[in-house]
C-alpha positions in Angstrom: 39.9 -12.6 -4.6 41.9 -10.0 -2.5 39.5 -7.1 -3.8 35.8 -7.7 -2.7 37.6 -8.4 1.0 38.9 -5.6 0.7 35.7 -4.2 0.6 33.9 -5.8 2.8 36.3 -4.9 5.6 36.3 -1.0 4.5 32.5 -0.9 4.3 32.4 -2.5 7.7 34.6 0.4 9.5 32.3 2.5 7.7 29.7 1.3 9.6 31.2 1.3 13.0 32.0 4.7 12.2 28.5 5.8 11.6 27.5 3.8 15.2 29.4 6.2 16.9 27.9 8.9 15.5 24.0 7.5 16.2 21.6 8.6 18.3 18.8 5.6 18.1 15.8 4.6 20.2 14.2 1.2 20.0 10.3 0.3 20.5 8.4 -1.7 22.2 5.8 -4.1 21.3 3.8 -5.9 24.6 2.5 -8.0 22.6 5.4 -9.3 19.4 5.4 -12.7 18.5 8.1 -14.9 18.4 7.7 -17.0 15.1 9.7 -14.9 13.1 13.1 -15.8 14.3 15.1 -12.9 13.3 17.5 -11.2 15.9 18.4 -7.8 15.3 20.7 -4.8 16.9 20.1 -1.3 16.3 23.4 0.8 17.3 24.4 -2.3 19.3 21.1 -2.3 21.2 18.5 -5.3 20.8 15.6 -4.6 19.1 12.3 -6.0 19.8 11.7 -8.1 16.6 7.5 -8.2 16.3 5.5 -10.8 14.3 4.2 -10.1 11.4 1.1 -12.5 9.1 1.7 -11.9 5.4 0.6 -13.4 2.3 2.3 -16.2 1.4 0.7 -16.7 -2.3 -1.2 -14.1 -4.6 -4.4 -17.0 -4.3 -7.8 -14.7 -3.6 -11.4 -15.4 -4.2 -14.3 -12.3 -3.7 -15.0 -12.6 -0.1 -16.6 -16.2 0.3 -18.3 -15.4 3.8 -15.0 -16.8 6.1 -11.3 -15.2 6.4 -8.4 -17.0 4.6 -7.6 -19.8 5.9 -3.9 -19.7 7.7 -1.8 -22.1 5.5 -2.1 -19.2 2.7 0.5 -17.1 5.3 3.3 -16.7 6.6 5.6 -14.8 9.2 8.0 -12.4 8.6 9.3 -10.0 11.1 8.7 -6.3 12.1 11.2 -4.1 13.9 10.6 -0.6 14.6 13.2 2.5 15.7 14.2 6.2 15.5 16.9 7.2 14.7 18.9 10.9 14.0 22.5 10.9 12.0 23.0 7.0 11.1 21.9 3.9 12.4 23.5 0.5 12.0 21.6 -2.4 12.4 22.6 -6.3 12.3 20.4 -8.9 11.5 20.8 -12.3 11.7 18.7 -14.4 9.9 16.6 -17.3 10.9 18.5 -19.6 8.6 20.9 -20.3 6.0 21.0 -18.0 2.8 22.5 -17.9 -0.7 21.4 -13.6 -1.5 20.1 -11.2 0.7 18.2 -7.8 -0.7 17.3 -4.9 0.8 14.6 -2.7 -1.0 14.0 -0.5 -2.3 16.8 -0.9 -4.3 16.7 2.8 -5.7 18.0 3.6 -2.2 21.5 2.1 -2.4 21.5 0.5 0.7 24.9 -1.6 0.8 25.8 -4.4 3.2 28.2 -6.6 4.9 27.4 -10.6 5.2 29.3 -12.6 7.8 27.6 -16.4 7.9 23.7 -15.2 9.1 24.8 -11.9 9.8 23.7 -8.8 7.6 25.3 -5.6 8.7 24.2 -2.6 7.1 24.1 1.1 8.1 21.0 3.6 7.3 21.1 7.5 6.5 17.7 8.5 5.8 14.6 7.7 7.5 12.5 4.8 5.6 11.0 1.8 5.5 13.2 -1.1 4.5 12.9 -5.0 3.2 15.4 -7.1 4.1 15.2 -10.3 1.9 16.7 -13.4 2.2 16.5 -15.8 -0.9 13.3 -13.9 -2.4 10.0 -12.7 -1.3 8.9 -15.0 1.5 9.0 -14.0 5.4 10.9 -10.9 4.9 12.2 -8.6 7.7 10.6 -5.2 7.8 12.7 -2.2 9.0 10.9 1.1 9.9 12.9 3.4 11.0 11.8 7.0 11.5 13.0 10.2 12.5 12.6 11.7 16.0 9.2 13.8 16.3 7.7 15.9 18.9 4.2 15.7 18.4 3.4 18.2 21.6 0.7 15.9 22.5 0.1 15.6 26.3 -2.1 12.9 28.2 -4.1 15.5 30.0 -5.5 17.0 27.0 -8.9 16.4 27.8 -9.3 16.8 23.7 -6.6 14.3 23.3 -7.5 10.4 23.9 -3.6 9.0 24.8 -2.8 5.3 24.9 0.7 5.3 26.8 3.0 2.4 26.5 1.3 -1.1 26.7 -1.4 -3.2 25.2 -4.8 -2.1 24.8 -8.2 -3.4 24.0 -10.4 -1.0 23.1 -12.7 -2.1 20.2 -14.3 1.0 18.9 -12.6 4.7 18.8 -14.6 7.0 17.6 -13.3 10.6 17.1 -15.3 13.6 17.3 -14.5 17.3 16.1 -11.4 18.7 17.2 -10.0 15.7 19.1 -6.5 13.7 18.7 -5.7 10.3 19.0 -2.4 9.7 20.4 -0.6 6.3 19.7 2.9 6.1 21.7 5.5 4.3 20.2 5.8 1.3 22.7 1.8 0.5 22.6 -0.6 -1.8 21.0 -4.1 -0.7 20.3 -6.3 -3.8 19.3 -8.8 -1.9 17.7 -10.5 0.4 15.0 -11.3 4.0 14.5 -14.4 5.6 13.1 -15.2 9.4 12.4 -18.5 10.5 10.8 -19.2 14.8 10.8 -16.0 15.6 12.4 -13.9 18.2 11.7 -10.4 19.1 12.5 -9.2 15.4 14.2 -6.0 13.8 14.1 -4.5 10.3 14.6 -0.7 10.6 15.9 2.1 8.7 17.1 4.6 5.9 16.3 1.9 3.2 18.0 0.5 0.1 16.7 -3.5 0.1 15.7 -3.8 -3.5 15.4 -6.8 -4.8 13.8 -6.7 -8.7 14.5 -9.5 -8.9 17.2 -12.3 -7.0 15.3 -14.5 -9.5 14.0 -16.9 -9.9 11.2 -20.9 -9.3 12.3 -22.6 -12.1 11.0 -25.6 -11.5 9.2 -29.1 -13.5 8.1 -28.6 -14.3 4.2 -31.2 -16.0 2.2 -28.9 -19.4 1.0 -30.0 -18.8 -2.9 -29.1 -15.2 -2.7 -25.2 -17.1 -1.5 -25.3 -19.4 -4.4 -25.9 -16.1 -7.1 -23.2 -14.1 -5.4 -20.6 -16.9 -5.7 -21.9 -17.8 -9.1 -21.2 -14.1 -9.9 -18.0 -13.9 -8.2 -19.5 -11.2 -6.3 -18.5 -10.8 -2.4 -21.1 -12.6 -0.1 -23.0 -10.2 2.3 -23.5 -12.5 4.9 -21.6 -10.6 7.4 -20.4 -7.2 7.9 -16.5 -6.3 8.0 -15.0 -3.0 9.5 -12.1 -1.1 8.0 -8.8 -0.1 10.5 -9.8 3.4 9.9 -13.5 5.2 8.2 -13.6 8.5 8.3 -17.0 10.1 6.7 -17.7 13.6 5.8 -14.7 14.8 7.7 -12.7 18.1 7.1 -9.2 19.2 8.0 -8.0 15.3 8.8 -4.2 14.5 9.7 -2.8 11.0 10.1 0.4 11.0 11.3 3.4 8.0 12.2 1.3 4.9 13.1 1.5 1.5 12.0 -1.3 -0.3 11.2 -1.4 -4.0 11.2 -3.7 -6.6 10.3 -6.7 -4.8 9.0 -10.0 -6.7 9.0 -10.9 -4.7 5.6 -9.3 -1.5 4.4 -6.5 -0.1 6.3 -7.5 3.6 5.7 -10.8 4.5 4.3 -11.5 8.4 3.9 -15.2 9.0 2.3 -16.0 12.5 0.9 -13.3 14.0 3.3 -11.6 17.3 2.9 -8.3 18.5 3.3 -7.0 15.2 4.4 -3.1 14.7 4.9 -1.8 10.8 5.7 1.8 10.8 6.3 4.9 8.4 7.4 2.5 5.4 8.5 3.1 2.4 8.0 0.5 -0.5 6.9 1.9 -4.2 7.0 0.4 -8.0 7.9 -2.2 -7.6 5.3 -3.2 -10.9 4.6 -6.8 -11.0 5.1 -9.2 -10.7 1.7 -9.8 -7.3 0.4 -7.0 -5.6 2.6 -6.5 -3.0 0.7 -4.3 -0.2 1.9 -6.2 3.8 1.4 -8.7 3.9 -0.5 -10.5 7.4 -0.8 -14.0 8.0 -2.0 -14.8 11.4 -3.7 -12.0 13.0 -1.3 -10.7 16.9 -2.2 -7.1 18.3 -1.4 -5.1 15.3 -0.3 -1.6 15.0 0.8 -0.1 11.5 1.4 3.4 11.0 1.6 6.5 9.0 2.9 4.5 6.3 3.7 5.0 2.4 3.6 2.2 0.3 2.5 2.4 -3.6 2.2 -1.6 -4.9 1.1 -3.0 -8.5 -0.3 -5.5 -6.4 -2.5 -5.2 -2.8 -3.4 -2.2 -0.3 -2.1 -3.4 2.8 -3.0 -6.6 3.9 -4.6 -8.3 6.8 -5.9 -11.9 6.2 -5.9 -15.6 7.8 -7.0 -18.8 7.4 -4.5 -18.2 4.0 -2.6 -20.4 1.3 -4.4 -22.2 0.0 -1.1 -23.4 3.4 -0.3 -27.0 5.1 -1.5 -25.7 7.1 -4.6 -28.2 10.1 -2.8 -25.7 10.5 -0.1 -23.2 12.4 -2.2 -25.4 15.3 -0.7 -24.9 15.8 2.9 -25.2 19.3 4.7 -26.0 21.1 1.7 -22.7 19.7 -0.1 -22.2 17.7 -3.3 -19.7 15.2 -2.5 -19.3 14.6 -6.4 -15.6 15.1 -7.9 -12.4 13.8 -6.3 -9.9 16.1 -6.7 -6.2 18.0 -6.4 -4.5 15.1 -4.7 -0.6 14.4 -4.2 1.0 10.9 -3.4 4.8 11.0 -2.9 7.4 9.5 -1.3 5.4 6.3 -0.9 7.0 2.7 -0.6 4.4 0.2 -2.1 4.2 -3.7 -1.6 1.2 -5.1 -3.4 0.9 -9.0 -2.9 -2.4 -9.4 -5.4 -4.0 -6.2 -6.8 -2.9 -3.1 -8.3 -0.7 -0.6 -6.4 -1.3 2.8 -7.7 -5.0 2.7 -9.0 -7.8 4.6 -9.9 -11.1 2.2 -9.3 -13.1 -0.1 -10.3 -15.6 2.7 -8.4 -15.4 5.1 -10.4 -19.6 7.0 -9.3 -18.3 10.7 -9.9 -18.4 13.7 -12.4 -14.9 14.2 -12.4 -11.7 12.2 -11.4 -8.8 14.9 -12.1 -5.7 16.5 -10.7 -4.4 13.6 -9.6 -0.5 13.3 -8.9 1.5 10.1 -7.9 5.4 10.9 -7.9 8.8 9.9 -6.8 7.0 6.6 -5.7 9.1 2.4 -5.3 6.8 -0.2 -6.3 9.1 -3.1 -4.9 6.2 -5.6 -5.2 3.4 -5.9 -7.9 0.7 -8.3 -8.9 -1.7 -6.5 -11.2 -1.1 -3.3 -13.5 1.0 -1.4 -11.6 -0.1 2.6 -12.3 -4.3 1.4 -12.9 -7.1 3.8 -14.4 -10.1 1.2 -14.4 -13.6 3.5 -14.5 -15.7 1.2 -14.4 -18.9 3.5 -14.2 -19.2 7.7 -15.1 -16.4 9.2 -14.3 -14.6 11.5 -16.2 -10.9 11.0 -15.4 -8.2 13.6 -16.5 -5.5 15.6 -15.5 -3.4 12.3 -14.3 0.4 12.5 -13.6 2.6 9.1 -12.9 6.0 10.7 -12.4 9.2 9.2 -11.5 8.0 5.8 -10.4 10.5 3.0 -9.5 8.8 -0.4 -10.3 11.1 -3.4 -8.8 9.9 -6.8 -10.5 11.9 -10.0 -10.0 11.3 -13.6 -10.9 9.7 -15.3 -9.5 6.0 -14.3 -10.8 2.9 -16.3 -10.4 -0.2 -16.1 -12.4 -3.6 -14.2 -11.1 -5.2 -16.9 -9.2 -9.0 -17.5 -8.0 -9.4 -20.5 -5.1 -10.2 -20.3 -1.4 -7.8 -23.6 -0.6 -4.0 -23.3 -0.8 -4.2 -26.6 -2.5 -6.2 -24.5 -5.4 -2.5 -22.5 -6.3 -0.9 -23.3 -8.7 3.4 -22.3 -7.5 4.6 -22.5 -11.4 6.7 -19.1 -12.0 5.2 -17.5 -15.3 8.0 -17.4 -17.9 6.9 -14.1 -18.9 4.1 -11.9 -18.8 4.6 -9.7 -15.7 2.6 -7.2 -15.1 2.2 -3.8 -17.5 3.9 -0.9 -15.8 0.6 1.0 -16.9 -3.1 0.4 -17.7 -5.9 2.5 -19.0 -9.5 1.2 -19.2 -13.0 2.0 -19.7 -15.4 -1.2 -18.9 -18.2 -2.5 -16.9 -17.6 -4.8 -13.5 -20.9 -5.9 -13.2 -20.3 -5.4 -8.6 -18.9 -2.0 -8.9 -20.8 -0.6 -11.8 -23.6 1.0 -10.4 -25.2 3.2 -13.4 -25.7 0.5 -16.2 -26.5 3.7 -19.0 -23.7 6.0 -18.1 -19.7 4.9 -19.0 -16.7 7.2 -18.2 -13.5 8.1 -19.9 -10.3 8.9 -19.5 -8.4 11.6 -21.0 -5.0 13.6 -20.3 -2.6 10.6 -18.9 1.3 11.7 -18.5 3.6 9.0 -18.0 7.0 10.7 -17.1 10.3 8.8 -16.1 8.9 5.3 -15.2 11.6 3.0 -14.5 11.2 -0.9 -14.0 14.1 -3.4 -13.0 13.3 -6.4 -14.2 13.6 -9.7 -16.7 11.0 -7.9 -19.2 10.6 -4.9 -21.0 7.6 -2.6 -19.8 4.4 -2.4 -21.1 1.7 -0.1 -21.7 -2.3 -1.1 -22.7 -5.3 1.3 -23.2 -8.8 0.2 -23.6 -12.1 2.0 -24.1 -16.0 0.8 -24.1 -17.4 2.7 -26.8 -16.8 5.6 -29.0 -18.2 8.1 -26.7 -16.1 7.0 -23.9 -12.8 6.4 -24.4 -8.9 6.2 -23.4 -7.4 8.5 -25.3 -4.6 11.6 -25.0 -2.1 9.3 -22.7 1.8 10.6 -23.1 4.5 8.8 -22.2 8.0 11.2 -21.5 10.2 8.9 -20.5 10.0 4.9 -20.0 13.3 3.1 -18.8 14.0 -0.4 -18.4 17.0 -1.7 -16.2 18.6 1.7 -16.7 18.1 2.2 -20.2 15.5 4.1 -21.8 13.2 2.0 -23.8 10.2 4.7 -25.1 10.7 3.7 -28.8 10.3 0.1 -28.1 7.5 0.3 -25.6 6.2 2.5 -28.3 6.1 0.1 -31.0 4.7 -2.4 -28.8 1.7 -0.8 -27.0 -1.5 -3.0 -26.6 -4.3 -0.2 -28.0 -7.6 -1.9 -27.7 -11.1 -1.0 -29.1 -12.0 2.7 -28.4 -8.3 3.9 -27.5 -5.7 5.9 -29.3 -2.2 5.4 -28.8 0.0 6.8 -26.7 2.0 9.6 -27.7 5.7 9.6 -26.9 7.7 12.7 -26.4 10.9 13.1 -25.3 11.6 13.6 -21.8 12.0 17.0 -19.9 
């Protein structure tokens, strides 16, 4: 018994240690809640502790012409600081609690529990779950390194929201201009970019999309019935994304937070040269808040970002589905490959879709050169690294390196219902989701071209590494035998710190039109 306090006591004059060393700022938010409950100090310095609306159950049904209704959520909290050296933070919690986790787990964070107090001390810049008892109304920690973005407000290029809550509606950015968030303001809002060139979004700010509202459009009432029948998503109304950019080169997203997106979070179309780095996308509970989602983008970099979505985290997609197939030519360009893109460094939090995924649009010539690495998937619904073409894309050249996959019990079934009384809280006993998927297959919404089918080709699977109760899996799938899943290589497949490849091997699901995966031994 003597040991462990030991430990305690020398891990907490460790972190008093690294307190004297900190240099840490704090940040507003005008407008933060106070559901949540959680106190917290950063470097002995109360922090502002923001609300934030989550999920509460992986329950979703294609858009059914009103929002989720609000017993499907919950609170957690959001609390948001930089920091250079170390920073030690204290929580205390809301209430009484057995475990407490902080993810990702891969980086090591240790802590100190004295009754609702969590003491803990950060080194590297991050975001940060702090869990009490499991999933539900979690505390979110961003903390970020200084910056200096060099952005002033008289810029007349520049549009600068300083410190404080503002309701704006629409931005729309034209060439050459910035957007500057500061850290201690709220924009209620959304930003839009069509032919513009050379623009920027910046800052540690909040774009906060929870007062953009739906358009309400005139819907003939049997066209309603066959779109429900269908499961398709009702177009009675007309939602907006947190962020659209169209046709736009030389794009930099830098630092925000976006929270509660009325659609997508981020939603590049046909851009070029697009980097999206250290922002932050949480209080996705809305239908179809998916995180970025590109369209037929070239030469992307996103990195170090955090993104908690309901629906999708991160997608790589063809020629978006609602959009006239004929506008893939604008100015003289063909807007028809997505290509040489990079996603590192990311921290993913996927409450009902798939978190690294290619699809279901899929309207392109090529999908290829394609890179997701050094990535923690501490949350997972669906297939966790997703290639569903589901039209005529030919997909290839597709790295999934180093991914961290964090699944704990427990899990709940994929579940259609628009009333929280329709889900159904029994944990699956097993059956979590694949670490990897492969598909070629028809979605009768997104598939746009009902002659032409896809494949994909060229899939390298190297050092995957899941914590969990179950051994990964792996399935492939293709439609016919001119469009297939085939030359997928796995280098490397680990399971709770062992390696596993001969077993996953063995075990592979290889549907119709798919050759197995070959395993080699990892470099």
């Amino acid at each position: 018994m003597r040991k462990p306090a030991i430990k305690s006591i020398a891990i907490g004059m460790c972190l008093l240690a690294c307190a004297c060393l900190a240099r840490s700022r704090v940040y507003d938010d005008p407008v933060p809640g106070g559901e949540n409950g959680y106190v917290v100090a950063v470097d002995g310095v109360r922090a502002v502790v923001s609300d934030v609306r989550n999920s509460a159950m992986p329950l979703n049904i294609r858009w059914p012409g009103h929002q989720r209704e609000l017993d499907q959520t919950e609170i957690g909290g959001l609390v948001r600081f930089e920091f250079d050296g170390m920073a030690q933070v204290e929580v205390t919690a809301p209430r009484d609690f057995r475990e407490v986790k902080i993810r990702p787990l891969s980086k090591g964070v240790r802590h100190v529990v004295q009754g609702r107090k969590v003491a803990f001390a950060l080194s590297h810049p991050g975001a940060y779950s702090v869990e009490f008892d499991g999933v539900h109304s979690n505390l979110l920690v961003l903390a970020d390194a200084p910056a200096n973005y060099g952005v002033g407000a008289s810029d007349p290029r520049t549009l600068y929201y300083g410190p404080g809550a503002h309701e704006v509606g629409l931005i729309e950015l034209k060439s050459g201009q910035t957007l500057y968030i500061h850290e201690d303001a709220v924009v209620f809002g959304r930003v839009f970019a069509r032919d513009a060139d050379n623009i920027r979004i910046l800052g540690r700010g909040i774009l906060d999309g929870s007062h953009v509202k739906a358009e309400i459009l005139p819907i003939d009432p049997k066209l309603v019935e066959e779109q429900r029948r269908k499961r398709f998503a009702i177009t009675n109304s007309r939602r907006y994304d947190a962020i659209r950019f169209e046709y736009c080169d030389d794009v930099l997203i830098d630092g925000i937070t976006v929270r509660d997106s009325p659609l997508y979070n981020i939603r590049p179309i046909c851009c070029r040269r697009l980097s999206i780095r250290n922002i932050k996308l949480c209080g996705n509970w809305r239908y179809n808040s998916d995180g970025i989602d590109m369209h037929n983008c070239e030469n992307v970099r996103i990195s170090d970002c955090f993104i908690r979505t309901f629906d999708d985290s991160i997608c790589v997609k063809g020629f978006d589905y609602v959009m006239d197939e004929r506008e893939m030519l604008h100015d003289g360009y063909l807007h028809n490959v997505f290509t040489n893109a990079v996603i590192e460094r990311c921290t993913v939090w996927c409450d009902w879709g798939h978190s690294l995924e290619f699809g279901a649009e899929t309207r392109a010539q090529e999908i290829r050169d394609i890179t997701f690495r050094d990535c923690d998937v501490i949350r997972c619904d669906g297939a966790v690294c997703d290639v569903k073409n589901c039209d005529y894309a030919d997909i290839h050249g597709i790295t999934f390196e180093n991914i961290r996959i964090e699944q704990d019990p427990p899990t709940y079934r994929h579940q259609y219902g628009e009333k929280a009384s329709a889900f159904d809280p029994t944990p699956l006993k097993s059956g979590l989701a694949p670490a990897f998927a492969a598909t070629v297959t028809v979605i009768p919404e997104y598939s746009k071209n009902d002659v032409r089918r896809g494949r994909n080709r060229d899939i390298v699977l190297r050092d995957i590494c899941v914590t969990g109760p179950e051994c990964p899996r792996i399935r492939m799938r293709g439609y016919d035998k001119d469009h297939r899943t085939t030359g997928v290589v796995v280098q490397g497949i680990y399971w709770n710190g062992r390696e596993v490849s001969q077993e996953v091997e063995k075990h592979q699901q290889v549907g119709p039109f798919a050759e197995p995966a070959r395993f080699e031994r990892s470099k």
